[in-house]
ROSE-453082 format. One record per residue (C-alpha): x, y, z. Coordinates in steps of 0.25 Angstrom, whole numbers, plus 5000, padded with zeros to 4 digits. Last residue first. Layout:
// ROSE-453082
XYZ/...
This chain:
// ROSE-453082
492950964992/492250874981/490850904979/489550854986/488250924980/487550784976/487750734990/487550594991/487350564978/488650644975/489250554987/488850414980/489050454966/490450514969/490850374977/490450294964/491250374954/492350374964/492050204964/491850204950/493350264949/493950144956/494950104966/494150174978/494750194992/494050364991/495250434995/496150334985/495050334974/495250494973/496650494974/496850394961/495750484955/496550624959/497850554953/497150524942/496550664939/498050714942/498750614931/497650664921/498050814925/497050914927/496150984919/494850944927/494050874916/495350824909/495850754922/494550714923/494350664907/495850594909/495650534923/494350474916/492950534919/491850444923/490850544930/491350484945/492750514940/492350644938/491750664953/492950594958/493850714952/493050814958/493050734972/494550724969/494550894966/493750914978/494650824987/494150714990/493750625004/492550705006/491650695018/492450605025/492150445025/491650425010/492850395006/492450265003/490950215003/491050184987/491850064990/490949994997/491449905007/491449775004/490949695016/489749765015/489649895026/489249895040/490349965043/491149895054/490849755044/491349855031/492449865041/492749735046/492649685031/493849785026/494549765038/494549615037/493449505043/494449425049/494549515062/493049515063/492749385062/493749345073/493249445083/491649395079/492249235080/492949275093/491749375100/490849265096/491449155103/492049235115/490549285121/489749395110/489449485123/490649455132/491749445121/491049575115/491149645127/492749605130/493049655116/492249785119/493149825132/494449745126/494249875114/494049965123/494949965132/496049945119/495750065112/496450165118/497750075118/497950055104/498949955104/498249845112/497049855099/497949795089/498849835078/499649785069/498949835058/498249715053/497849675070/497149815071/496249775060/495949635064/495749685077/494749775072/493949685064/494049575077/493249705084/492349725071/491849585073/491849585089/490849725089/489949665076/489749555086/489449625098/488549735090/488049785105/488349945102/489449925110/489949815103/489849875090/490450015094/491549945100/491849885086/491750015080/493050055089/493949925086/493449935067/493850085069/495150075074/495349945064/494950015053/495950155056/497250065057/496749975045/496750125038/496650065023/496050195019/494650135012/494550075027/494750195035/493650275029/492550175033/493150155046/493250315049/491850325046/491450195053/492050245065/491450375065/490150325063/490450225074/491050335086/489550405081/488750285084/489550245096/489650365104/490050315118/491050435121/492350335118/491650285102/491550445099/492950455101/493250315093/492450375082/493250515083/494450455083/493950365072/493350475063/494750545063/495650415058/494650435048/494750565043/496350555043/496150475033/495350545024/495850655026/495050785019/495950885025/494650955029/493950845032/494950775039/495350885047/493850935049/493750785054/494950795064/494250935071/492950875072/493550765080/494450855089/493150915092/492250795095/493350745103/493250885112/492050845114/492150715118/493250745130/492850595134/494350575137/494350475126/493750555119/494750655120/495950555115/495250505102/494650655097/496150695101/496950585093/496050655080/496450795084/497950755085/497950685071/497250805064/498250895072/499150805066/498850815052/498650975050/499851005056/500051155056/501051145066/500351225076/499051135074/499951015076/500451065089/499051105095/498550955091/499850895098/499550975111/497850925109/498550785108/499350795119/498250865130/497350735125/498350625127/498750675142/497250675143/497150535137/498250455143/497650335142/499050275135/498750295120/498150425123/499450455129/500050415119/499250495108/499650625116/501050595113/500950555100/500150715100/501350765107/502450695098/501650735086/501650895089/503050875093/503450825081/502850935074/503451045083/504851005079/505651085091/506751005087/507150955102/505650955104/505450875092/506850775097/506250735109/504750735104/505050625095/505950555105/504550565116/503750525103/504750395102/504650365118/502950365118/502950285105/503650175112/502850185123/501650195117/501750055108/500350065103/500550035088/500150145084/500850225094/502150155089/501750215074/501450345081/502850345089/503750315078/503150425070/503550525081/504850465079/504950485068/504450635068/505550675078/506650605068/506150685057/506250805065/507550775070/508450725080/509550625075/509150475076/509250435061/509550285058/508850245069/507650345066/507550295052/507650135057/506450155066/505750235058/505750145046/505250035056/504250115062/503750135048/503549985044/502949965060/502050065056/501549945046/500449945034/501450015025/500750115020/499450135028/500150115041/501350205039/500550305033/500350425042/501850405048/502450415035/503150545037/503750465048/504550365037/505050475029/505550585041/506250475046/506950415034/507550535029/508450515041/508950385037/509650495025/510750415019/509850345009/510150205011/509450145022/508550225028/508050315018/508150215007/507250125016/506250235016/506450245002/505950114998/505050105009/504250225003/504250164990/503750034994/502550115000/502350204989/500850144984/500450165001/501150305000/500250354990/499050274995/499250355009/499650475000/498150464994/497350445007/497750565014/497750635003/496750735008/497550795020/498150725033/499250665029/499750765019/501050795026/501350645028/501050605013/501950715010/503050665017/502850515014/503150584997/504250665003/504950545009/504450454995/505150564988/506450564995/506650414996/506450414979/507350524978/508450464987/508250314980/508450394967/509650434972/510150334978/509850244964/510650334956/511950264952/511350224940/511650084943/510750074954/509650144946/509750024936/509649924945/508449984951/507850004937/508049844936/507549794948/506149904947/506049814932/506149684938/505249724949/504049764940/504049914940/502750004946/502150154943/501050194950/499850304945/499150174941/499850054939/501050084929/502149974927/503450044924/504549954914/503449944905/503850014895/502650104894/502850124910/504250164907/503850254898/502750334908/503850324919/504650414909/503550504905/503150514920/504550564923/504950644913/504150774921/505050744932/506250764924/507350644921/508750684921/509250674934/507950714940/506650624940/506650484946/506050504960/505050634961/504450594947/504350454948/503650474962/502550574953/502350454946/502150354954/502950234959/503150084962/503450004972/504750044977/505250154967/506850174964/506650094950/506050224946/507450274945/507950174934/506750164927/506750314925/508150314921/507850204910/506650304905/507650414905/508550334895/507350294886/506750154888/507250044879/508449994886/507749994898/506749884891/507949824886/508549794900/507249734905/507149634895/508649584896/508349574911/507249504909/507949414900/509249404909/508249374921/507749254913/509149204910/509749204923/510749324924/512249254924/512149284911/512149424914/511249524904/511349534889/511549624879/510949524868/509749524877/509549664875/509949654860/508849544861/507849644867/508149754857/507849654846/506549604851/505849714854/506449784840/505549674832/504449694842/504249844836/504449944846/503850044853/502549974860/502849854857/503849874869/502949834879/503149694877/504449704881/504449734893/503349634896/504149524889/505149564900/504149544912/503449434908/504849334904/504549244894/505949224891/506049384886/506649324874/505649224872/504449324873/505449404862/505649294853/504149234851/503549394850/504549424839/504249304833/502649334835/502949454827/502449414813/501649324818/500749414826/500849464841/500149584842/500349724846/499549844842/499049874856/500549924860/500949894875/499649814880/499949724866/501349714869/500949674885/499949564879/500949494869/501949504878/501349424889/500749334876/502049304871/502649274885/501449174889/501549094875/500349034869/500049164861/501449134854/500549034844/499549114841/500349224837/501249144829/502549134833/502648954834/503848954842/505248894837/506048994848/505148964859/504049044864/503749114876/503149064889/503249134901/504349134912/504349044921/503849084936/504648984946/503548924955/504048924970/503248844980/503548884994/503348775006/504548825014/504948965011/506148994999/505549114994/505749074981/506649144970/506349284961/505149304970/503649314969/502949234982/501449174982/500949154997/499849085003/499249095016/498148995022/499148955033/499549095040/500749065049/501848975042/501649055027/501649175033/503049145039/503549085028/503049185016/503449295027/505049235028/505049215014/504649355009/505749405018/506849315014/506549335000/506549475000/507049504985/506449404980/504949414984/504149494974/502849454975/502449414989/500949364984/500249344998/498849254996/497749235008/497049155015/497249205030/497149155042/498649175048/498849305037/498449435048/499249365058/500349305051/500349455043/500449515056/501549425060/502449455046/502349615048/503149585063/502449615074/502649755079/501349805076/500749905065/500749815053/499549865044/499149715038/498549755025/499049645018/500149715008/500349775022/500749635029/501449605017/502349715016/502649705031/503049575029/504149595018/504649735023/505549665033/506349605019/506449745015/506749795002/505249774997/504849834985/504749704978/503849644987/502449654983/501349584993/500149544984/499149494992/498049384990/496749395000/496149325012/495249225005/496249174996/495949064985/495249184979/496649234976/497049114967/497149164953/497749324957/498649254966/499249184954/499149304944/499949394953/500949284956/501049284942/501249424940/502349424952/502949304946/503149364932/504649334926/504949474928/505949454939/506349294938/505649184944/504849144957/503549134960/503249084976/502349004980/502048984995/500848915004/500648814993/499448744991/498548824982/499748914980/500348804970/499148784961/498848934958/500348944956/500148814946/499148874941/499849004937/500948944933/500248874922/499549014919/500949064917/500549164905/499949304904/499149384914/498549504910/499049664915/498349724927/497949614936/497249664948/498049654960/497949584970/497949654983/496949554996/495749554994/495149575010/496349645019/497049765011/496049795001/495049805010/495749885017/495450005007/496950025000/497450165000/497550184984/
């Protein structure tokens, strides 16, 4: 799901325990203990061992000790020591769109904060992690960080607590039930056998069994989970015996012991899946993060394995507990992805598969890019937020191994829309660019739309001349390939400059050119884009009625697309038109529609536009001190992108016109402590506050900002939800597929920024009552 910003800035992300927590409460307390006073522990031990369950549970215990939230920054799909930063400055919600490096915005955003990182999975970018842990460490003062790694960081003031492995019984142990119910690897596989086969208990007959297998699995969690599953299909008896003989068979003695066990443990559960089960584990190892279904499908079928196998396949390896399944999703723990990658390296096959994957995720962007401007707007922005590891993944393949650096150009533009919501950063995607178009400097269409790209991220940012000099390249080699969409762009980017740079007739005869080429492409998206650049450009000229036109034209492209998104970019054009002619009360209806969508989207950009204009409304209107609190709001919110007001040159008269009236009216005082409460308030806060709503927003208020964010069949789906019907009895009611009615609900609570069903209910109630005759359409 799109994350609301509340999300992102107020609670921070822990998750919500889904299994039970079992053993190490002396650890636990002296972890509690330990990040009371130190800046940096860090929980080391071998894979499996538990140290990112237990860091888990550590900050789950002392999170109201931090005001400002504790995060949860997950490493292990990192290659990149670069990406280090960048990861957890969008973990945090801080939308990178400067040149400053990720770890200066996060000293900026973290100097006065109270708040928790949890860097789980470290060891494999030591020299990265450590470097932020030190350098965040020196500049924010109230932060704490609790690191996972297989070895310490090895920063100054670090305490390292080595994660033991739970307690089992020793050889002479008392076996009867209640005696083994002591011991933390006993009831870790008591519990997992009972979730796997309800019948199971530990009795005195088998406590024995019970005793010798915790030991033999060293009190290891994540092999005494694997085999705890197995109750399921075989008796405890044969558990034991199959893993001895795999223990017989041995690893390297030059292993250390507890990663032979593990190893042990891990060979006997490949052992025990089918042979297209072990080729399935294999291949899905190729995923960054996880994966879905239909992904699993386009990746790891063929040579041997049909599509239609697929999900029986994934289905077994999820009953073995080699894949962890969290709603559509499909996750490994990183011991098990190691293994699967090891063994797709000795098949001979890892290219391959790494080329499928690539390709996938490239037509998976492309799609996304063609459907930008269309109802699921708002689902391929979650799709592609859940595959953002596996998007990097295959970029990097593309550039650095795959043979094909030009596949890289086409990939990374066709991401343009999305660079910002993904990956919080354009400076992330300027950086693919960069190295695509070094490594691929023929003419070409996919080199022309690069550069293009290149040009709209440098525009956002408000560098004009460099954006200027890659739309004149762009338009080079489009006029050379007479590729009439390029040209299209290149015209309107054109046009933008000059509105960038005052020149607003120059801007408007550009973009109304651009509008006419889009319209004889056929395309939908950026003749939407031009019209919405024209309401802003016209007004400006004071050509209001031709705004009012272009307006009317960008809704009835929303409405009839049903862009959610898209809508609201819409509504702030037109409110920051209405704002120029002096119409305040319209230019703040606007603005409040547009904001109230904005903010269940995730769109920082759109939020801190709309937060700097309805601040000039405030002051005036007279409200001086609501004007200087929703100004600091606004800074706030350009500073967590990367932004600021400098860079977007139309804005910036205004803005030092109404800053300098408020420093008058409310004198430098007030003006400072409105500014500085504003700006520490949070986006969520300074929009409910720009709103006029409670601090916590009412959940049943989203999607309300068009006239029917759902599609007639998801309002006909939301309807039965709102009745009480399962997935099964909709999906029954409406003969389709149960797998379809889910991915209909999942849909539905995305559009809306719900994450429940009594929310839909609640929605549906709200608009029925409103209007009993509304349907879906």
């Amino acid at each position: 799901m799109v994350a609301p910003i509340s999300a992102h800035r107020k609670a921070g992300n822990l998750p919500a325990d889904v299994t039970s927590y079992i053993g190490q409460r002396r650890l636990v307390s002296e972890a509690r203990r330990l990040i009371s006073a130190a800046r940096l522990l860090t929980f080391t031990g071998p894979g499996g061992i538990g140290k990112s369950r237990l860091s888990l549970r550590v900050a789950t215990e002392v999170r109201r000790a931090f005001s400002d939230g504790v995060w949860i920054v997950e490493l292990a799909d990192l290659t990149d020591e670069e990406l280090v930063g960048r990861t957890v400055a969008t973990t945090l919600g801080l939308r990178d769109q400067s040149d400053e490096p990720p770890i200066d915005v996060l000293l900026d955003y973290l100097a006065d904060k109270q708040t928790l990182l949890v860097l789980d999975n470290c060891e494999h970018l030591l020299d990265g992690a450590a470097i932020l842990a030190r350098k965040l460490l020196s500049g924010a003062p109230q932060l704490r960080i609790i690191a996972t790694s297989r070895q310490p960081l090895c920063v100054e003031g670090e305490h390292v607590l080595q994660v033991p492995p739970l307690t089992t019984p020793a050889p002479d142990a008392d076996c009867s039930p209640a005696s083994l119910a002591h011991y933390e690897a006993v009831a870790l596989f008591a519990e997992r056998a009972k979730a796997a086969s309800a019948a199971f208990a530990i009795t005195a007959e088998n406590g024995p069994q019970v005793a010798l297998l915790c030991r033999r699995l060293a009190g290891i969690p994540l092999a005494i989970e694997l085999a705890a599953v197995r109750v399921r299909s075989l008796p405890l008896e044969q558990i034991v015996s199959r893993l001895n003989d795999r223990f017989a068979a041995g690893t390297s003695r030059a292993t250390p012991p507890r990663q032979r066990t593990l190893r042990a443990a891990i060979d006997w559960s490949f052992d025990l899946c089918a042979p297209a089960e072990q080729t399935m584990w294999a291949r899905m190892s190729v995923f960054a993060g996880g994966f879905e279904l239909e992904d699993a499908e386009q990746v790891c079928a063929g040579d041997g394995i049909g599509s239609d196998e697929v999900f029986d396949l994934v289905a077994g390896l999820v009953d073995k507990s080699i894949l962890l399944r969290e709603g559509h999703r499909y996750l490994q723990l990183e011991p098990i992805h190691a293994y699967g990658a090891e063994l797709l390296k000795r098949s001979g096959h890892e290219t391959e598969l790494r080329t499928r994957h690539q390709d996938w995720y490239r037509r998976l962007a492309a799609r996304a890019d063609d459907g930008w401007l269309g109802p699921d707007q708002i689902e391929w922005l979650a799709r592609l937020q859940r595959d953002k590891g596996n998007i990097r993944a295959a970029l990097t393949f593309c550039l650095e191994e795959s043979g094909r650096p030009g596949t890289a150009l086409g990939f990374v533009s066709s991401l343009w829309n999305y660079w910002i919501f993904i990956f919080g950063s354009y400076t992330e995607g300027r950086d693919y660019l960069d190295r695509a178009l070094a490594l691929d400097t023929e003419p070409s269409t996919e080199r022309a739309k690069a550069l293009w790209v290149d040009a709209w991220f440098a525009l956002r940012r408000g560098e004009i001349d460099a954006a200027a000099d890659l739309l004149a390249e762009s338009r080079l080699i489009a006029e050379r390939l007479q590729d009439t969409d390029a040209l299209a762009v290149t015209t309107h980017f054109r046009g933008l400059i000059a509105f960038f740079r005052g020149e607003v007739p120059d801007a408007v005869t550009l973009l109304e050119e651009a509008r006419d080429r889009y319209r004889a492409e056929d395309s939908t998206a950026g003749r939407w884009m031009a019209l919405c650049h024209l309401v802003m450009a016209t007004s400006t000229m004071g050509d209001y009625e031709e705004a009012d036109a272009y307006g009317a034209q960008c809704m009835e492209m929303c409405e009839t697309h049903s862009a959610y998104l898209s809508r609201s970019n819409a509504l702030w054009a037109m409110g920051y038109g209405r704002w120029l002619r002096g119409d305040q009360q319209r230019a703040a209806a606007f603005l409040v529609d547009g904001l109230r969508a904005m903010r269940t989207t995730g769109d920082a950009w759109g939020v801190a536009e709309c937060l700097e204009v309805l601040a000039w409304i405030a002051v005036a209107d007279g409200r001086y001190e609501r004007g200087a609190r929703l100004l600091g709001a606004a800074q706030a919110a350009w500073r967590s992108i990367g932004a600021s007001i400098p860079g977007m040159r139309f804005l910036v008269a205004s803005h030092d016109r109404y800053e300098a009236v408020l420093r008058e009216r409310l004198g430098a005082g007030r003006f400072a402590e409105a500014l500085r409460a504003g700006g520490e308030s949070g986006l969520e806060e300074a929009a409910a506050f720009a709103l006029d709503e409670a601090t916590t927003p009412d959940p049943a208020a989203a999607g309300q900002g068009m006239k029917q964010p759902l599609t007639r069949r998801e309002m006909e789906i939301a309807e039965l939800v709102a009745k009480g019907l399962r997935n099964k009895d909709i999906a029954s009611t409406l003969v389709i597929a149960q797998r379809t009615a889910e991915g209909h609900v999942e849909r539905i609570l995305q559009k809306l920024g719900f994450t429940s069903r009594v929310q839909i209910a609640r929605w549906v109630a709200e608009r029925t009552a409103a209007d009993p005759d509304h349907r879906g359409g």
